[in-house]
Backbone as CSV, one residue per row, in Angstrom:
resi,resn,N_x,N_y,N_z,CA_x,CA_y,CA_z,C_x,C_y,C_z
1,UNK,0.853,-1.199,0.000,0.000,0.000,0.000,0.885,1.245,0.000
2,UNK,0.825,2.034,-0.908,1.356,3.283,-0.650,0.432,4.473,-1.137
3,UNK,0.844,5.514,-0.754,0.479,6.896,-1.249,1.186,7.595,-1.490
4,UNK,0.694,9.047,-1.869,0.994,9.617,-3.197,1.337,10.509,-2.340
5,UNK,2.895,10.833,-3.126,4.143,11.910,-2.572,3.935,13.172,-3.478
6,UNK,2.275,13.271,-3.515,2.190,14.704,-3.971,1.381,15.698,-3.283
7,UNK,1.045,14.874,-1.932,0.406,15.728,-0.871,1.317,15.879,0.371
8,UNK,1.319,16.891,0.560,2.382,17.603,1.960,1.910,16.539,2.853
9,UNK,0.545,16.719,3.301,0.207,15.958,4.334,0.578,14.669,5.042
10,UNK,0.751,13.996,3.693,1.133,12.455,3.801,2.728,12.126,4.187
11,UNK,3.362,13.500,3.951,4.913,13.219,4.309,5.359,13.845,5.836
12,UNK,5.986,12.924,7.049,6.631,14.024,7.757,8.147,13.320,7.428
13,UNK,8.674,14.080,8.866,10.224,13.747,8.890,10.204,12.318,9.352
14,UNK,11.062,11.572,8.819,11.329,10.239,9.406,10.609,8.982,8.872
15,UNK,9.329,9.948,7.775,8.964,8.829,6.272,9.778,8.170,5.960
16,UNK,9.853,7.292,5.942,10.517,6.461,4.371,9.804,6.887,3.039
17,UNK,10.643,7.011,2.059,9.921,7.349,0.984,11.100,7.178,-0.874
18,UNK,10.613,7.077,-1.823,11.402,7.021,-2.976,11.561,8.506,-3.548
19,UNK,12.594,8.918,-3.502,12.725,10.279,-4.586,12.669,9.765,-5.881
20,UNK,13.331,10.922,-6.696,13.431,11.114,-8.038,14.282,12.081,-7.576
21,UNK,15.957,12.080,-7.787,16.936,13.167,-7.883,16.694,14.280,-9.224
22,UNK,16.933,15.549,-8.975,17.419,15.795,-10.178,17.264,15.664,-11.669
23,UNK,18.814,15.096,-11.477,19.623,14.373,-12.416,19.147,13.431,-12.827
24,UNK,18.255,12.326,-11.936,17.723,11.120,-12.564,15.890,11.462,-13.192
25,UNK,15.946,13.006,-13.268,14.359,12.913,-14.074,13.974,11.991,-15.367
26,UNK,14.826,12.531,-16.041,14.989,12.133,-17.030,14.821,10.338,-17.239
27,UNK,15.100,9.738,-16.834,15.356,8.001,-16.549,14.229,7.635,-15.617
28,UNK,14.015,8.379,-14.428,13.074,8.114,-13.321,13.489,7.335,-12.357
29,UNK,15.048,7.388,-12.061,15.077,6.416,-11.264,15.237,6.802,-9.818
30,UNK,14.614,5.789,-8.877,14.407,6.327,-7.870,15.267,6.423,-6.454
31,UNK,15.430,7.078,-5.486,16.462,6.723,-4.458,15.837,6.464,-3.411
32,UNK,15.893,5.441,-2.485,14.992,5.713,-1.061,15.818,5.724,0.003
33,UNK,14.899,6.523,1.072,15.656,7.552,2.280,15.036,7.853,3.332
34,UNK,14.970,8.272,4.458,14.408,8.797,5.037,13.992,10.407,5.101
35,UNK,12.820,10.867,5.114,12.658,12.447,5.249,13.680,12.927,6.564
36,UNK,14.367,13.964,5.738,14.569,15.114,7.267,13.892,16.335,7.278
37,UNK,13.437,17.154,5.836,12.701,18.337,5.356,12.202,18.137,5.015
38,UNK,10.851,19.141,4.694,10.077,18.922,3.902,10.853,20.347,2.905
39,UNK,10.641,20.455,1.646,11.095,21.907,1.589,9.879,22.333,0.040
40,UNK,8.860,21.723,-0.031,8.010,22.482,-0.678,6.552,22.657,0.237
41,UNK,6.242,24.084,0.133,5.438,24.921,1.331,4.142,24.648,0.680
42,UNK,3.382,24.533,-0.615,2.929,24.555,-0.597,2.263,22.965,-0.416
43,UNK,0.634,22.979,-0.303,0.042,21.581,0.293,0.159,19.979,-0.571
44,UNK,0.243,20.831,-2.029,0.302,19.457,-2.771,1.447,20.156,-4.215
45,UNK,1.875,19.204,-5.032,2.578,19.496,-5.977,2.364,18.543,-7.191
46,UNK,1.961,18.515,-8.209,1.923,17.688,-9.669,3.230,16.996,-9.690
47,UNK,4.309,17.217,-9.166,5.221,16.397,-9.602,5.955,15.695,-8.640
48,UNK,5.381,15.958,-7.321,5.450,15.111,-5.801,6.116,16.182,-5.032
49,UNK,5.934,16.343,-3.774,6.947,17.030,-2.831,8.283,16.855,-2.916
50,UNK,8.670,18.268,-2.361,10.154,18.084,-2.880,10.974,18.117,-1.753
51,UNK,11.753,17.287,-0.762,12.173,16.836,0.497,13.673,16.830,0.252
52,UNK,14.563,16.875,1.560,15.350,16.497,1.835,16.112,15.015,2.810
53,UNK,16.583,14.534,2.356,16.424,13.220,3.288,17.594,13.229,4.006
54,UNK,17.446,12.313,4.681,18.387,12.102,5.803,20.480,12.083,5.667
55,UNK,20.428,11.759,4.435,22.209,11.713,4.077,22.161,13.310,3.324
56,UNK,21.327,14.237,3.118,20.915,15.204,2.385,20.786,15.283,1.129
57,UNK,20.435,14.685,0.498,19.908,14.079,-1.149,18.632,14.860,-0.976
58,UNK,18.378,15.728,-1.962,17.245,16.667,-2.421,16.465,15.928,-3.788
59,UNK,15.204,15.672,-3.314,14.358,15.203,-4.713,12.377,15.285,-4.298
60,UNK,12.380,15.058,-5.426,10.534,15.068,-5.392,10.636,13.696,-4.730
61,UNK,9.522,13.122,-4.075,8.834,12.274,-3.555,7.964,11.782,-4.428
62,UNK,8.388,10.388,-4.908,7.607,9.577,-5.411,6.399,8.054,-4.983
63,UNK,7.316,8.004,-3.758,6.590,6.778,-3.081,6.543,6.914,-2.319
64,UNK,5.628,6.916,-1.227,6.046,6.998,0.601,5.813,5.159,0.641
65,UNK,6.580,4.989,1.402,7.247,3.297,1.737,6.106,3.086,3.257
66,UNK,5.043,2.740,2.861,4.007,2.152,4.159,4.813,0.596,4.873
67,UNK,5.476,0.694,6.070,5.699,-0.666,6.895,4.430,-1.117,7.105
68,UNK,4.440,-2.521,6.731,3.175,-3.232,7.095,3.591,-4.094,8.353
């Protein structure tokens, strides 16, 4: 089960979640991490929130990683 890393709401710090760097738009490939920021203010975004994670790797949010 997951949801969609294009609502603020659904992300805090300490998510697990898949980016999209950058650099890897283009390809789509993804990195996973833990949130430390959130760093887009507004509530939702078309192309996923855009976070900082825990080693500091900056990317949109593509997957939030639900532990079952």
């Amino acid at each position: 089960m997951t949801k969609s890393g294009q609502e603020r709401k659904n992300i805090l710090p300490g998510t697990e979640v898949d980016i999209v760097l950058k650099q890897d738009q283009r390809s789509g490939k993804t990195t996973r991490g833990i949130v430390k920021d959130l760093l887009t203010k507004s509530p939702n975004h078309p192309h996923g929130i855009k976070v900082r994670l825990q080693d500091g790797q900056v990317g949109r949010v593509k997957t939030i990683i639900e532990n079952s």
